[in-house]
C-alpha positions as CSV (number, residue, x, y, z in Angstrom):
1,X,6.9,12.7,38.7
2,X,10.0,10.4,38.9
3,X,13.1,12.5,40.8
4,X,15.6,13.8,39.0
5,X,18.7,11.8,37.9
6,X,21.0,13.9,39.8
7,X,18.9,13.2,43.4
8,X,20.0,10.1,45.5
9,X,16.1,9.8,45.3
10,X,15.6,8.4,42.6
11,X,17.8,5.5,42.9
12,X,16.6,4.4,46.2
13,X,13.4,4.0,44.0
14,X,14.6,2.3,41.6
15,X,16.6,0.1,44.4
16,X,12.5,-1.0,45.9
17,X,11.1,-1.8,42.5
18,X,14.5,-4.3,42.3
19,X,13.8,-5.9,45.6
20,X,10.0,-5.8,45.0
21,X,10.4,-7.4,41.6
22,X,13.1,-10.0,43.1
23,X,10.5,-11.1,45.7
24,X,7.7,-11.2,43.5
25,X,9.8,-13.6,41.3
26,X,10.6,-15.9,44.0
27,X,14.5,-15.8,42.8
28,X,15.9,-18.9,44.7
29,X,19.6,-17.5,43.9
30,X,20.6,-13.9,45.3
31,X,20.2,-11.5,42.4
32,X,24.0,-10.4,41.7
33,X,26.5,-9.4,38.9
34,X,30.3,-9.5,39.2
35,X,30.3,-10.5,42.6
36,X,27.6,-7.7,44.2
37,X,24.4,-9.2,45.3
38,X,21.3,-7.0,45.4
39,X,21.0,-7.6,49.3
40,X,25.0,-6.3,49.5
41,X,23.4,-3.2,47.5
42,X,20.2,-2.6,49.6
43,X,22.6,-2.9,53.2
44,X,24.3,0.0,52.1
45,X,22.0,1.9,50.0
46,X,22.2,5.5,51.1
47,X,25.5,5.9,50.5
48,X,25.4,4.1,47.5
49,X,22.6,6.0,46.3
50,X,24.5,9.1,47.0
51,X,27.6,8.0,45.0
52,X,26.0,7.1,42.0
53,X,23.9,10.4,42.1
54,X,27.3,12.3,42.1
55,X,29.0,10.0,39.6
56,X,25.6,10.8,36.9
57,X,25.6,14.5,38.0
58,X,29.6,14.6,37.3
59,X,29.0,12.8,34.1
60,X,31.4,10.2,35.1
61,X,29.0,7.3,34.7
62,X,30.3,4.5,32.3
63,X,27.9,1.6,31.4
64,X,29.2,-1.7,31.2
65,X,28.8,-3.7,27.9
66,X,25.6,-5.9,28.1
67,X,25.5,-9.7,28.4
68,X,23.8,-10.9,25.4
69,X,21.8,-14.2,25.7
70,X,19.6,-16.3,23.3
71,X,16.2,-17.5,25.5
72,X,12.9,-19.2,23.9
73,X,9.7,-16.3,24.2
74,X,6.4,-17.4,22.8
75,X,7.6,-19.9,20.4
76,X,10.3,-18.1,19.3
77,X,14.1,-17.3,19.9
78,X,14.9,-14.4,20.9
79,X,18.1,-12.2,22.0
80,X,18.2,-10.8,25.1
81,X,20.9,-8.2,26.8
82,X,20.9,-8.1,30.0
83,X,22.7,-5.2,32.1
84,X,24.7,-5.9,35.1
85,X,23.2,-4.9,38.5
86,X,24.6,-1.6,39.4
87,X,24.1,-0.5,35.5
88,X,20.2,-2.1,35.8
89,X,19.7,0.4,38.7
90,X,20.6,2.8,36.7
91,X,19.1,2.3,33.6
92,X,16.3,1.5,35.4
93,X,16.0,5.2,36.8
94,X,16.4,6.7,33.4
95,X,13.8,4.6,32.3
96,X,11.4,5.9,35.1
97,X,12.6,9.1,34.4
98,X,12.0,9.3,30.9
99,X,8.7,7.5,31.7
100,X,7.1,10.4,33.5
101,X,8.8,12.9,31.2
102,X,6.5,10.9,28.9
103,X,2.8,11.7,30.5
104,X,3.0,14.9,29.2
105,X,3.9,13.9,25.9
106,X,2.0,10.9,24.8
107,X,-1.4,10.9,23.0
108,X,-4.4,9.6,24.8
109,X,-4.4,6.7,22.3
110,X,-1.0,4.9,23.8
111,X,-1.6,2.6,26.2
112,X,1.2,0.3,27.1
113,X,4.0,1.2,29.4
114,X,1.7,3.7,31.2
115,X,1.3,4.4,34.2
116,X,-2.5,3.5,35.5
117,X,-3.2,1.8,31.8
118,X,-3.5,-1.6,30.7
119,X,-4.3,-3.2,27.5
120,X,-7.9,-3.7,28.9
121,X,-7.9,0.1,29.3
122,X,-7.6,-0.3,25.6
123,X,-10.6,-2.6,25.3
124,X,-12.8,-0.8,27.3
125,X,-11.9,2.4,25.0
126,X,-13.1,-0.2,22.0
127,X,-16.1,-1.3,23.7
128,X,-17.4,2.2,24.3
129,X,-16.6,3.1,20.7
130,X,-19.1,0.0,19.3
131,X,-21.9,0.9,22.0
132,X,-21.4,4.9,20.6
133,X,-21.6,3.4,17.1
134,X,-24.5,1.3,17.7
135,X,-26.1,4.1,19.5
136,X,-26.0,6.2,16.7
137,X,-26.8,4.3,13.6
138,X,-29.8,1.7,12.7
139,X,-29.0,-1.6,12.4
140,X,-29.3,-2.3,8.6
141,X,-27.1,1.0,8.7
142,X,-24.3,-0.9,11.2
143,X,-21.1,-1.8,10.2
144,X,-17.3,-0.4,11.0
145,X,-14.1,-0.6,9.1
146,X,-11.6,-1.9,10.7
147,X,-7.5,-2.5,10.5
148,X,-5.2,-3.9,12.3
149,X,-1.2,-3.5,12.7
150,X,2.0,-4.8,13.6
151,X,5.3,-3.9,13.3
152,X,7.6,-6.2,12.6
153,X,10.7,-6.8,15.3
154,X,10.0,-3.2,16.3
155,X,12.5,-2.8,19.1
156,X,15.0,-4.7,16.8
157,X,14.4,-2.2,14.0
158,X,13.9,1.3,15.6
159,X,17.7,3.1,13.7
160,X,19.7,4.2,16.7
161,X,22.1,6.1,14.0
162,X,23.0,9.6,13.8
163,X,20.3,10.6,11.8
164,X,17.4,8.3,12.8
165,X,14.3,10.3,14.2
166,X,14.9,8.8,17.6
167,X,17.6,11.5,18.0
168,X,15.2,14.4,17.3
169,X,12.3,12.6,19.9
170,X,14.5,12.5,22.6
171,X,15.4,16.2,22.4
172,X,11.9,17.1,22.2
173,X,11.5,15.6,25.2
174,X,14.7,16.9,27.3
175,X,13.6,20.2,26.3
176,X,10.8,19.7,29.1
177,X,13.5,19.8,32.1
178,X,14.2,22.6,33.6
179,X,17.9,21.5,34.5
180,X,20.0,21.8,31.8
181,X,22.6,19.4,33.7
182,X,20.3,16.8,34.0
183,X,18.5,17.1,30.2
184,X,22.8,17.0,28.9
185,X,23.0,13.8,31.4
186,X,20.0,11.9,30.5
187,X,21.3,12.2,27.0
188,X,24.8,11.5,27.2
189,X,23.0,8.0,28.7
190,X,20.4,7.3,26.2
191,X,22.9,7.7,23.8
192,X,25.1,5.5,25.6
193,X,22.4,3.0,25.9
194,X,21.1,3.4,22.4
195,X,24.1,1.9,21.0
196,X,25.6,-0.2,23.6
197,X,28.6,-2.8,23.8
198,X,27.5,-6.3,23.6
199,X,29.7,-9.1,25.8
200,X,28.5,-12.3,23.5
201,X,29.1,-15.8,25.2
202,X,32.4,-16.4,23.4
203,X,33.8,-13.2,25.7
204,X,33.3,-11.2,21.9
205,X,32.5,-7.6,22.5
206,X,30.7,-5.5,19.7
207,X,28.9,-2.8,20.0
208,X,24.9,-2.7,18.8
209,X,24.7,-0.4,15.8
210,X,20.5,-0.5,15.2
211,X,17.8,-1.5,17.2
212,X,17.1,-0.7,21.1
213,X,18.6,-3.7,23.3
214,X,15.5,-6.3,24.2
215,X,15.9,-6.3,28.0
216,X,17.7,-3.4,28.8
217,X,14.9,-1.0,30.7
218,X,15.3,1.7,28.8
219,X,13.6,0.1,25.5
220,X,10.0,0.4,26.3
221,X,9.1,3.9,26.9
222,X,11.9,4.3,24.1
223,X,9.5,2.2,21.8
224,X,6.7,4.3,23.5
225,X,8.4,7.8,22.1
226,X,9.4,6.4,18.7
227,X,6.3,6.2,17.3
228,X,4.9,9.4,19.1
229,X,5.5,11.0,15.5
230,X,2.9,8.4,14.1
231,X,0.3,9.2,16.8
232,X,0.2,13.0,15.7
233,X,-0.8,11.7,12.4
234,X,-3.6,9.1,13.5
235,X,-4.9,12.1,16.1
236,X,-5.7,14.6,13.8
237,X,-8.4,12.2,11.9
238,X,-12.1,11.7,12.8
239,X,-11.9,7.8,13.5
240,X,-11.1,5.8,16.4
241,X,-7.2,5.0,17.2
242,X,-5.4,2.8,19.7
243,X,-2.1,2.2,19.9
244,X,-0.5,-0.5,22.4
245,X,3.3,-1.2,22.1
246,X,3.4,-1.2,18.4
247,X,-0.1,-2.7,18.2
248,X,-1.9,-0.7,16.3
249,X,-5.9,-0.5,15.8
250,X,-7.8,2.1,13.2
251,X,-12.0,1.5,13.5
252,X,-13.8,3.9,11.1
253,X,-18.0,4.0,9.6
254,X,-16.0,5.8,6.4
255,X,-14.5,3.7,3.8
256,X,-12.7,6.2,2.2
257,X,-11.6,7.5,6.1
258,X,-10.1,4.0,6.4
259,X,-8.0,3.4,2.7
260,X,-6.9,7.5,3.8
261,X,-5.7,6.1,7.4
262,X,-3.9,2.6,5.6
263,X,-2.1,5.1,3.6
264,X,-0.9,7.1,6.0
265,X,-0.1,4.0,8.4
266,X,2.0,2.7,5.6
267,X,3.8,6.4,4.7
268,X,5.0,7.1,8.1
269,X,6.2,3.7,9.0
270,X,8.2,3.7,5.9
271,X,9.7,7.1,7.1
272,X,10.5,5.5,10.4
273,X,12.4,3.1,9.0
274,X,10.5,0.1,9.5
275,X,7.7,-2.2,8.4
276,X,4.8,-4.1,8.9
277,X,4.4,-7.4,10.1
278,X,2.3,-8.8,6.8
279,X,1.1,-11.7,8.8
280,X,-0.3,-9.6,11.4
281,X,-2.2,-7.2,8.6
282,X,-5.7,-7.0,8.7
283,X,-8.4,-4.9,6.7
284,X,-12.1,-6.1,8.2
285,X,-15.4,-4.9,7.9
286,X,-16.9,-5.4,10.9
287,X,-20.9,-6.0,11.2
288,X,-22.9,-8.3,13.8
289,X,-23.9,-11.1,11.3
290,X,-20.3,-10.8,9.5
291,X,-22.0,-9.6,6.1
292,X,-19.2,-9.0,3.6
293,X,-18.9,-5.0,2.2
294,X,-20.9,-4.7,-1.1
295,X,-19.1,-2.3,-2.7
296,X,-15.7,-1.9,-4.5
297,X,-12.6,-1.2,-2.2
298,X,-8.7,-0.8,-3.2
299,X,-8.2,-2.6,0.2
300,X,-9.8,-6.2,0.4
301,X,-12.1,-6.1,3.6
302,X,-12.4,-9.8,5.2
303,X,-16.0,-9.7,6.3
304,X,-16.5,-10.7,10.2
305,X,-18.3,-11.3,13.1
306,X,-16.0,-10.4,15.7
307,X,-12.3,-8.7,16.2
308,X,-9.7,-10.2,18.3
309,X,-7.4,-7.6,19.8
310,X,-5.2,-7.6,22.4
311,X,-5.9,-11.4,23.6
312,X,-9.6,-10.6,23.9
313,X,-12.1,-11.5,21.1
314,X,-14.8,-8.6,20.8
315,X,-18.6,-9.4,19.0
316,X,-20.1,-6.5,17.7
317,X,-22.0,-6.2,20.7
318,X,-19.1,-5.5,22.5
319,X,-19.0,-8.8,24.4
320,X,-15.8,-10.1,25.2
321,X,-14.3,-13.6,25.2
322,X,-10.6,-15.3,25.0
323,X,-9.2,-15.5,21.2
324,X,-9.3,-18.9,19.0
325,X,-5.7,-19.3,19.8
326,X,-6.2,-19.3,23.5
327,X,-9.2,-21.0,23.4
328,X,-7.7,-24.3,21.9
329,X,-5.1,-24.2,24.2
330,X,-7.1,-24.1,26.9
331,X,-8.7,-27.4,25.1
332,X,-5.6,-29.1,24.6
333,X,-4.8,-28.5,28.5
334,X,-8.1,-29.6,30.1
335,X,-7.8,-32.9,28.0
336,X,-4.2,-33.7,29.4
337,X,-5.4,-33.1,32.6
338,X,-8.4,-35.4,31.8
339,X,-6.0,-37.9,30.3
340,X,-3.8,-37.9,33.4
341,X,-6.4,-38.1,35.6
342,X,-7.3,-41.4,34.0
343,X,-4.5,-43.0,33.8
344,X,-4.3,-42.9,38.2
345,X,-7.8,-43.2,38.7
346,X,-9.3,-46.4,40.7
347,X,-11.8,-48.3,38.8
348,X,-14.8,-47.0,39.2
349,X,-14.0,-43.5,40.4
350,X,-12.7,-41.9,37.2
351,X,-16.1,-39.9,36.7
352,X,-15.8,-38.0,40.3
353,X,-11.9,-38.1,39.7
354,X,-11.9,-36.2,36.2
355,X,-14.7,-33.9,37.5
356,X,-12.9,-32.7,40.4
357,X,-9.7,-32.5,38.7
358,X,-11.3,-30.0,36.0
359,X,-13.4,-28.0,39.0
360,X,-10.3,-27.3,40.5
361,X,-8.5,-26.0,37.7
362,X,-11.0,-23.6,36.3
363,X,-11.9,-22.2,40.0
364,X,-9.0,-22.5,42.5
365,X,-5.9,-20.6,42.7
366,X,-2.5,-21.9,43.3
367,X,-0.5,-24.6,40.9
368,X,-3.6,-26.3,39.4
369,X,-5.3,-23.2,38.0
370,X,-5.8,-22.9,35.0
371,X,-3.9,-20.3,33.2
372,X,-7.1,-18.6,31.7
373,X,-9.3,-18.7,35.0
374,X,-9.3,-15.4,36.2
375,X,-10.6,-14.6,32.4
376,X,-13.4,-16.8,32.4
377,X,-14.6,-15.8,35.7
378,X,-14.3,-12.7,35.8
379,X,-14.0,-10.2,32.0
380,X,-15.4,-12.8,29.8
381,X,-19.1,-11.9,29.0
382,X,-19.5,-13.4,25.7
383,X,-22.3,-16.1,26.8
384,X,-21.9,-17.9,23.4
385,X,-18.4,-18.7,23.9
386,X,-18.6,-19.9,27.7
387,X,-22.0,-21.9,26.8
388,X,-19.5,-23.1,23.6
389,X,-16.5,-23.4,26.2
390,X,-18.8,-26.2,28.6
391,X,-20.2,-28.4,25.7
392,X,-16.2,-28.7,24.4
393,X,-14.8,-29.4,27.6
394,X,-17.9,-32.1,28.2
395,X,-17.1,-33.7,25.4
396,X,-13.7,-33.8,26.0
397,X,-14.5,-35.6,29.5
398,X,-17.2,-37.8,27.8
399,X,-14.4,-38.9,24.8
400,X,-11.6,-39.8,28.0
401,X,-14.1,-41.7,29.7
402,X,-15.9,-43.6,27.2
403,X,-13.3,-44.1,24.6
404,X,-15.7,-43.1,22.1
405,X,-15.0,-39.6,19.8
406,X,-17.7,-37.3,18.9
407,X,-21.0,-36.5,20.4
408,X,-21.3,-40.4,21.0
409,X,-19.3,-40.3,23.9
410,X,-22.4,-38.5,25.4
411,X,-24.0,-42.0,25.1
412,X,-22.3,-43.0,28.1
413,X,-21.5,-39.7,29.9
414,X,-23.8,-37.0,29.6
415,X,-23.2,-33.2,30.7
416,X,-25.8,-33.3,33.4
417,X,-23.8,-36.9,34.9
418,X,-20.9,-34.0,35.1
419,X,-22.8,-31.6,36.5
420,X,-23.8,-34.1,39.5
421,X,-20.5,-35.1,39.7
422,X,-19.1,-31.9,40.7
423,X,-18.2,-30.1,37.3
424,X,-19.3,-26.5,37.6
425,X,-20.8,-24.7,34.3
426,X,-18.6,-21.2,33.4
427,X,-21.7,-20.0,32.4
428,X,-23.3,-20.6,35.4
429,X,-20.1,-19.5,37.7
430,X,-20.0,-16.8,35.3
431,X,-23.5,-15.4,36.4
432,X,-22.6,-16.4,40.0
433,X,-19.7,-13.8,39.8
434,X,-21.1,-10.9,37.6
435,X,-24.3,-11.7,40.3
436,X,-21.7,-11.2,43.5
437,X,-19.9,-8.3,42.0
């Protein structure tokens, strides 16, 4: 359990997981805000740790508005509102706090922003629900029901108003503390940091009036607890529920259990005050060959082969590889290595050259590796997709060095020339780790 709020404790804590995350970033520039650098903060840290312990106990504590920025995530622009440094110490203890308030709180189903639980602690939950399923029925009997949802900007959209259910969560879980003091100070800050003032670059200040501040440390076990409501509904149901952030995952044998669950997905969300992400809505019936559902259903199952949740792609034998996404951008990076590679290579070494230049990438560490290494080495399983994975990325070497597209290319440089040329399989290294392990 994370120390109270009112014990010096607690931020010296929160003080580590600052330098520990500074060092782990590899900050070139001294973490600071108006003028205080972390390293000023950690030189003195006992007494500051005792001052801001009495200033929270006294109630004296006054955050500072946020800086608001606009950075690219994913694709996308996003706002981001960062806290200055002494305020992201504290918030940062509230949001410990409140996360091991939390434990004894949240359903078994909630994965993310847990201590000891992963979103592959969510997979491996899946994967043992598809071996019980195929345990207990025959195979022309096999086939699961499966949906799939997203909120959309759920930390943007979560009401922070008077009368939001937020309001009502947070008290259920202050009434947990023994210390009164502490329960009216951890509210007094939530509150504070619910509905914060926002410095905007033109020295603007407003204050946020709905939605929990992306980058402020108090909004994921926030986001956790919001939906806790939600959970209570999904828990009392004989079907299998997962909930990771505000992914959420509903697998069912019952049709009529799954159009039940859809509804009651879609009637407490709208009582929350928010709403799904339609693009990221999915009704599927879920079977080995990907048959489609012969019978009539008010939702419209898609009929298919395999999930993808999470980043991971799941057959129905519960064999896991990377998603289609992933997958072709993985492609797309090998061949601009390849490309590269050929454009510096002397003549007659660009075989060795581009076969190395791969092998290093998909099996060394450091600045060449390939982003999605440690998956293919190590949690993929799905022996289709890596056997799938080395014929693409052959061809891809094949098309570089012969200048031919298509299976042509192979005219001039087959696999096995690969192979011999220094080119491991991921199949093959695949069996050499699983073999090791």
């Amino acid at each position: 359990m994370f120390p109270s709020l009112l014990n010096p404790e607690a931020y010296r804590l929160q003080l580590e997981k600052l330098r520990a995350k500074a060092k782990q970033g590899g900050h070139r520039v001294e973490l600071e805000s108006e003028g205080v650098s972390l390293s000023m903060l950690l030189e003195s840290q006992t007494r500051l740790c005792r001052h801001v312990a009495a200033e929270v106990s006294a109630g004296g504590y006054r955050l500072a508005p946020l800086k608001h920025a606009e950075v690219h995530l994913d694709g996308k622009r996003r706002a981001l509102y960062r806290p200055d440094l002494i305020d992201a110490l504290v918030l940062g203890a509230v949001s410990a706090r409140l996360t091991s308030l939390l434990e004894s709180i949240l359903a078994d189903s909630v994965y993310a922003y847990r201590p000891g639980r992963s979103s592959m602690s969510a997979v491996g939950r899946l994967r043992a629900e598809l071996a019980e399923h195929r345990r207990r029925y025959a195979p022309a009997q096999r086939g699961l029901f499966v949906l799939q949802r997203d909120l959309s900007n759920y930390g943007e959209s979560i009401p922070t108003d008077e009368g939001s259910y937020l309001w009502a969560a947070i008290s259920s879980v202050l009434d947990l503390l023994d210390d009164r003091r502490e329960a009216q100070v951890l509210r007094e800050l939530l509150e504070a940091a619910c509905r914060p003032q926002v410095r905007y670059a033109t020295g603007r200040v407003e204050a946020m009036t709905r939605g929990l501040p992306t980058g402020s440390p108090i909004q994921q076990p926030l986001a956790n607890l919001y939906l806790t409501v939600l959970d209570e509904q999904m828990g009392t149901r004989d079907l299998f529920y997962a909930r990771f952030g505000d992914d959420l995952l509903v697998v069912s044998s019952s049709l009529e259990a799954s159009i039940e669950a859809a509804d009651t997905l879609q009637r407490v969300v709208d009582g929350l005050e928010l709403r799904f992400n339609d693009a990221k809505t999915k009704n599927q019936y879920f079977t080995k060959p990907g048959r489609p559902l012969e019978r009539a259903c008010s939702l419209a199952m898609r009929p298919t082969s395999h999930i993808e949740y999470l980043g991971v792609r799941l057959n129905f034998d519960g064999r896991l590889g990377i998603k289609a996404k992933r997958v072709r951008q993985l492609l797309q990076r090998c061949r601009w290595r390849v490309e590269n590679v050929m454009r510096v290579a002397p003549p007659g070494c660009a075989l060795p050259w581009v076969a190395a230049a791969l092998e290093r990438a998909l099996t060394e560490s450091g600045s060449v590796a390939e982003p999605l290494r440690e998956a293919l080495t190590t949690w993929v399983d799905d022996r289709n997709q890596l056997r799938e994975l080395d014929y693409q990325l052959a061809l891809l070497c094949a098309e570089a060095l012969s200048g031919k597209r298509g299976v042509r290319a192979f005219r001039h440089t087959t696999p096995s020339a690969l192979r011999e040329a220094g080119l491991s399989s991921l199949l093959q290294l695949r069996r050499r780790e699983k073999g090791s392990a």
